[in-house]
Backbone as CSV, one residue per row, in Angstrom:
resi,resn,N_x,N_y,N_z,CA_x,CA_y,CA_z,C_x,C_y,C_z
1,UNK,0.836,-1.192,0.000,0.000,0.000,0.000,0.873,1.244,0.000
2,UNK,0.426,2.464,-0.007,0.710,3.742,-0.173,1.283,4.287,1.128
3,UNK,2.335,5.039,1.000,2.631,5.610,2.519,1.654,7.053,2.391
4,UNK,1.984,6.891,3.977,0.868,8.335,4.556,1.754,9.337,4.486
5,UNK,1.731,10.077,4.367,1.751,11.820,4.493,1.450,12.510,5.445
6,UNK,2.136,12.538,6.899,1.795,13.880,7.938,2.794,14.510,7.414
7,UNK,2.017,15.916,7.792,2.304,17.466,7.294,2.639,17.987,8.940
8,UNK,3.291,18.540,8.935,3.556,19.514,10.195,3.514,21.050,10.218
9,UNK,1.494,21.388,10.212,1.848,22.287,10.140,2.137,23.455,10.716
10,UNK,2.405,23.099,11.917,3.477,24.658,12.942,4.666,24.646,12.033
11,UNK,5.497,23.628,11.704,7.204,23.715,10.942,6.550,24.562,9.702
12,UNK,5.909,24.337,9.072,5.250,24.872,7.821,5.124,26.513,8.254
13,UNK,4.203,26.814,9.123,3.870,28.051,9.816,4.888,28.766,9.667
14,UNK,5.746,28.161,10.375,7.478,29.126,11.097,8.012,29.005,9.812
15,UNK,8.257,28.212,9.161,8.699,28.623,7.613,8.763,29.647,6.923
16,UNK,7.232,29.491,6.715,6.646,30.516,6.124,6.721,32.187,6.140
17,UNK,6.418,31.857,7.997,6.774,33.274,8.699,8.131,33.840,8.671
18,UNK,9.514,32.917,8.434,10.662,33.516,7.987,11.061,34.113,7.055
19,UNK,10.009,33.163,6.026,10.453,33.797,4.650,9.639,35.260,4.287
20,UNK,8.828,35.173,5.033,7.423,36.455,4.858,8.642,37.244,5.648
21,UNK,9.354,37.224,6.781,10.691,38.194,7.184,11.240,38.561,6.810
22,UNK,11.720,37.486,5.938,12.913,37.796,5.471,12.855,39.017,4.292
23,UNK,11.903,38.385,3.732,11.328,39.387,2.170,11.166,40.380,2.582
24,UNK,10.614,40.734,3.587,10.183,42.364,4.298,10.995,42.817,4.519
25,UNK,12.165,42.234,4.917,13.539,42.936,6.061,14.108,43.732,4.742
26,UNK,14.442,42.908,3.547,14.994,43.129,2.255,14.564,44.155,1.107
27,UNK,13.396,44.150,1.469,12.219,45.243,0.765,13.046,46.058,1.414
28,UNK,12.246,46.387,2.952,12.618,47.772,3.423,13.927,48.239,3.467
29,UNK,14.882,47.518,3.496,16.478,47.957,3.811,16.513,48.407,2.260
30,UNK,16.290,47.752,1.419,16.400,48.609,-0.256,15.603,49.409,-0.385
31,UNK,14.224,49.715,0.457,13.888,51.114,0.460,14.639,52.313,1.113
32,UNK,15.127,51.628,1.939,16.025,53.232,3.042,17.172,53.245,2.071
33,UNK,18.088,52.635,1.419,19.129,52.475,0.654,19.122,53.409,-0.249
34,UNK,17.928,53.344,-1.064,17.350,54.049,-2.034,17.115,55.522,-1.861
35,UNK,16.250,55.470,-0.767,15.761,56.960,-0.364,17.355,57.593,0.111
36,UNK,18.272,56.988,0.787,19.561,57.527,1.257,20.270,58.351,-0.090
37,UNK,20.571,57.493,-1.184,20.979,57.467,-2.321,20.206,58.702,-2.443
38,UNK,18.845,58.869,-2.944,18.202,59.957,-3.226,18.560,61.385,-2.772
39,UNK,17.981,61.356,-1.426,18.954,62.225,-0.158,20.185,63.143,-0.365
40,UNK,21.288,61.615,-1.126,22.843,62.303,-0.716,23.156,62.683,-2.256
41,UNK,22.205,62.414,-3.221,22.604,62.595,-4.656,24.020,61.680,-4.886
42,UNK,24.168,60.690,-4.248,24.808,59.844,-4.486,24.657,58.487,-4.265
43,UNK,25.897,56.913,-4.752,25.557,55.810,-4.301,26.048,55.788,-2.862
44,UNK,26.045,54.657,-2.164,27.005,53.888,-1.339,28.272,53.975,-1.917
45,UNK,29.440,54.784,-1.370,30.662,54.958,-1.797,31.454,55.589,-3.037
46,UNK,29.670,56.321,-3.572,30.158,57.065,-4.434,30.891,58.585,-4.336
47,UNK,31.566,58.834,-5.458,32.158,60.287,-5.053,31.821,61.081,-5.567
48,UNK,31.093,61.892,-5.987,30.428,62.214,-6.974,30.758,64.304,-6.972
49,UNK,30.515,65.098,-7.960,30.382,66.759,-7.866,28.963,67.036,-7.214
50,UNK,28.091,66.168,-7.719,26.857,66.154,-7.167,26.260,65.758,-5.870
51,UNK,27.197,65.439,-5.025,26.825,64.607,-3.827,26.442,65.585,-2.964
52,UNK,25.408,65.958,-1.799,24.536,66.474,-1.401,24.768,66.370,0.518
53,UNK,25.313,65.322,0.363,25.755,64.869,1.560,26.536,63.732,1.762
54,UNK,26.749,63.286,3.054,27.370,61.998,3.250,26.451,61.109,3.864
55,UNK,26.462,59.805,3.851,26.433,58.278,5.050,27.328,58.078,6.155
56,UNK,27.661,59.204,6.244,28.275,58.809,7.952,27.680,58.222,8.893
57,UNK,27.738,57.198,9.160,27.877,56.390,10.600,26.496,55.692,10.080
58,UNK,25.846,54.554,10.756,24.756,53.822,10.653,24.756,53.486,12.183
59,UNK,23.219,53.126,12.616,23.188,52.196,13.572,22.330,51.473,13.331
60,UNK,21.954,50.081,14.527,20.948,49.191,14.310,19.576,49.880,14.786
61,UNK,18.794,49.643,14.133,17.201,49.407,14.630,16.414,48.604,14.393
62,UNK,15.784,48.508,14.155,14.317,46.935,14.859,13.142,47.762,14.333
63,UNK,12.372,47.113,13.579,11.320,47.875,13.416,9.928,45.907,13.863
64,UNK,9.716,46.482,14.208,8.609,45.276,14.787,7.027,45.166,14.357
65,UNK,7.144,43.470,13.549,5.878,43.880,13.120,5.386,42.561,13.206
66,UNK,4.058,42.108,12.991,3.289,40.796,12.626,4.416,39.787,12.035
67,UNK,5.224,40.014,10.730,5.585,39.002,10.711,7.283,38.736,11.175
68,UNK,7.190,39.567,12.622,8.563,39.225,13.387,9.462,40.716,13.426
69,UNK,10.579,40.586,14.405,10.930,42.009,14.327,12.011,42.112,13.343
70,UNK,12.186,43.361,12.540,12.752,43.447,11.268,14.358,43.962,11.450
71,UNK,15.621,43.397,11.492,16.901,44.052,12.165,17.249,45.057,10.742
72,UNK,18.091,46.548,10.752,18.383,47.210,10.129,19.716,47.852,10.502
């Protein structure tokens, strides 16, 4: 006969919920990246005549949400 199939789905759940993290964490950090870029009229490490400002210094923050807290 056929084997059975249990599903586990809390492991499934927490899966899920990492990857729904992870994607968010990645979104938003390439949104602030972006908007920074915008900001300084420049890239990350660019040197530019046009540059507007600098990226001096970063720190961490946490932004906390439904699907887990987001590190930055």
């Amino acid at each position: 006969m056929g084997q059975v199939i249990q599903i586990d789905e809390g492991r499934i759940r927490d899966h899920l919920g990492e990857m729904v993290r992870g994607t968010v964490e990645e979104a938003l950090n390439a949104m602030l990246d972006a908007e920074a870029d915008q900001l300084c009229g420049a890239g990350r490490y660019e040197r530019s005549e046009g540059r507007q400002d600098t990226r001096a210094g970063s720190y961490e923050r946490a932004l906390h949400t439904k699907a887990g807290e987001m590190l930055r």
